[in-house]
C-alpha positions in Angstrom: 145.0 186.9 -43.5 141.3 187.0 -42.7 139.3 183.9 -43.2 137.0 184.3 -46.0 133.3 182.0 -45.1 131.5 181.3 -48.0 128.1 181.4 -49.1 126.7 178.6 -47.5 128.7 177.8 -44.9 127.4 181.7 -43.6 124.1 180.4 -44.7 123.5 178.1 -41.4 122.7 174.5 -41.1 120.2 172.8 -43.8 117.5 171.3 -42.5 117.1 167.4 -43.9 114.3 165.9 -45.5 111.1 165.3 -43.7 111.4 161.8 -42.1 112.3 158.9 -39.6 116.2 158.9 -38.4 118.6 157.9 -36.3 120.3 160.8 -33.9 123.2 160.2 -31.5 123.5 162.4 -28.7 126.6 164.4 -28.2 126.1 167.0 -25.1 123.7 169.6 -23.8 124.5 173.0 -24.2 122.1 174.7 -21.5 122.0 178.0 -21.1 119.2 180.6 -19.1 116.1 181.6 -21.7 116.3 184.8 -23.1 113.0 186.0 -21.7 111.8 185.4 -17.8 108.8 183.3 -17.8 105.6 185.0 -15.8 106.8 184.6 -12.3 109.6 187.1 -13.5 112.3 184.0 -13.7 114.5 182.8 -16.2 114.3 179.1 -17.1 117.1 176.4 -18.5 117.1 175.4 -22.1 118.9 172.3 -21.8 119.8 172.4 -26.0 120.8 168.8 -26.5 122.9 168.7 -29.6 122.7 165.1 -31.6 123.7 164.6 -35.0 122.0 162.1 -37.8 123.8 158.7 -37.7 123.2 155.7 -39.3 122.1 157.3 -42.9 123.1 156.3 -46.3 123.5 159.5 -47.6 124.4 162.0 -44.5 128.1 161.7 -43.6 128.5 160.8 -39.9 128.9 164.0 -37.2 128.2 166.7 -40.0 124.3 167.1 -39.5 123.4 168.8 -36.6 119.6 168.6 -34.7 119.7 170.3 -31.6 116.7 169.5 -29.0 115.8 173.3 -27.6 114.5 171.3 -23.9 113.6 174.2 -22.0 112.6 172.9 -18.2 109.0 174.4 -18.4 108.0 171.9 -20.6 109.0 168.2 -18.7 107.2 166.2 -21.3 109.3 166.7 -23.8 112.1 166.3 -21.6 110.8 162.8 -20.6 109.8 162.4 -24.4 113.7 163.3 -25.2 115.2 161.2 -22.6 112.6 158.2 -23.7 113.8 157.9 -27.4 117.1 157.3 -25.9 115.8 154.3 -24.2 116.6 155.8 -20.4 114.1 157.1 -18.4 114.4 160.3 -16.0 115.6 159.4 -12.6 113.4 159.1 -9.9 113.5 161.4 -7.2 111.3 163.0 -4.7 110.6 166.4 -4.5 112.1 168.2 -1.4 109.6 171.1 -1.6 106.3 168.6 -1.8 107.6 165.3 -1.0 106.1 163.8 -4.2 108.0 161.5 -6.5 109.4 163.3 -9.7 112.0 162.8 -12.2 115.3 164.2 -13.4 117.8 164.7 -16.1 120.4 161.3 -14.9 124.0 161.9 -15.3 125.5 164.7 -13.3 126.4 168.7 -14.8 129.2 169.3 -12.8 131.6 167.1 -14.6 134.3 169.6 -14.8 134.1 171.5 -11.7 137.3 173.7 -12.7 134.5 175.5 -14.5 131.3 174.5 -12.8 129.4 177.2 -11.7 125.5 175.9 -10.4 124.2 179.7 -11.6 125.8 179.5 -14.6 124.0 176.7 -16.8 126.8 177.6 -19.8 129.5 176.2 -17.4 127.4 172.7 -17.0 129.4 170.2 -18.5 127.4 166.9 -18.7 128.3 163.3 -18.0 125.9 160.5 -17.7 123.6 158.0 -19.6 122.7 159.6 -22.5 126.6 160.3 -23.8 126.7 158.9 -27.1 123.2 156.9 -27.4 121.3 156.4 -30.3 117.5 157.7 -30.9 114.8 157.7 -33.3 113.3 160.7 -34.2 110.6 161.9 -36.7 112.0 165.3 -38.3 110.1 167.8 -40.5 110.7 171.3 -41.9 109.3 174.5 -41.1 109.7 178.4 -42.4 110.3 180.7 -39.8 110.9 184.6 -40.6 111.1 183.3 -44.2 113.6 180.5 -44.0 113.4 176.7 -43.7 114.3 175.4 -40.3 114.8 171.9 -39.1 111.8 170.6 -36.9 111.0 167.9 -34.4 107.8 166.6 -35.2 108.6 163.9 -32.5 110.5 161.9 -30.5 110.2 158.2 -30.8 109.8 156.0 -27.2 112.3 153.0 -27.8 111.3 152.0 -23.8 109.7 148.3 -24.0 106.5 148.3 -22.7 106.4 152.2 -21.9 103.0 152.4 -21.4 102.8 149.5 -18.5 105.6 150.7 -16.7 104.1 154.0 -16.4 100.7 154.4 -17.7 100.2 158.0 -17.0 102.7 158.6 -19.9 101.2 160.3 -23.0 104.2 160.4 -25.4 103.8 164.2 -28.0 102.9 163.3 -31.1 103.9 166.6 -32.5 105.6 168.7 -30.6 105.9 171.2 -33.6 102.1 171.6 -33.9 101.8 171.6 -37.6 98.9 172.9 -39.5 
């Protein structure tokens, strides 16, 4: 027998009241972009999937916010990995020899299926695996239909801006009107 959906459940996720809450973080999902960037190459969207915890009225694991991190934008990356409480890893840049930062935990964590071409083989393991964030959500329309939003992603790193005062957190990434 066929399995009949209904209505709603065909209907997509419902995006949540504008507001402050708690995510925990479950996995990234990355895949390539769907459109090459101008130097003709296709970037990683890292899609972190977290899902509100902590709420008085949201049952635990059943509302999804997924974090579309592509790697052309770092900030919000570093914004991401910042509400989490851990920041990127330091590294330095083989190409320039300058210090950068990077995604900790490692994306070969099943190398049965790991293929480093393939970002939807990437299975992650690492610091962020079931941590806690604060996030500031909001709602949008897009092509007619409400969509969840991050408006931002709340630093919980004591004394960010002394450890690295270069850091200018988004304030809305969204970029309402």
């Amino acid at each position: 027998m066929p399995f009949v959906f209904s209505k709603e459940q065909l209907s997509g996720i419902k995006p949540v009241n504008p507001g402050i809450y708690y995510v925990k973080f479950e996995t990234f999902k990355p895949k390539l972009s769907k459109n090459p960037n101008k130097q003709g190459k296709y970037t990683i969207n890292y899609n972190a999937w977290c899902y509100i915890t902590q709420h008085p009225t949201i049952e635990e694991h059943k509302q999804l916010v997924i974090a579309n991190l592509n790697e052309s934008i770092p900030q919000f990356i570093q914004d991401f990995h910042h509400s989490f409480g851990v920041p990127l890893e330091e590294v330095v840049d083989p190409a320039t020899g300058e210090l950068g930062g990077k995604i900790p935990g490692i994306f070969d964590a099943d190398p049965s299926i790991y293929k480093e071409e393939d970002p939807t083989t990437w299975r992650y393991a690492g610091p962020l695996t079931d941590q806690i964030a604060t996030w500031e959500l909001d709602v949008d329309t897009y092509n007619g239909r409400e969509q969840q939003v991050i408006r931002r992603f709340i630093c919980s790193i004591p004394d960010c801006n002394i450890q690295w005062p270069d850091i200018q957190h988004a304030t809305d990434m969204a970029k309402k009107k």
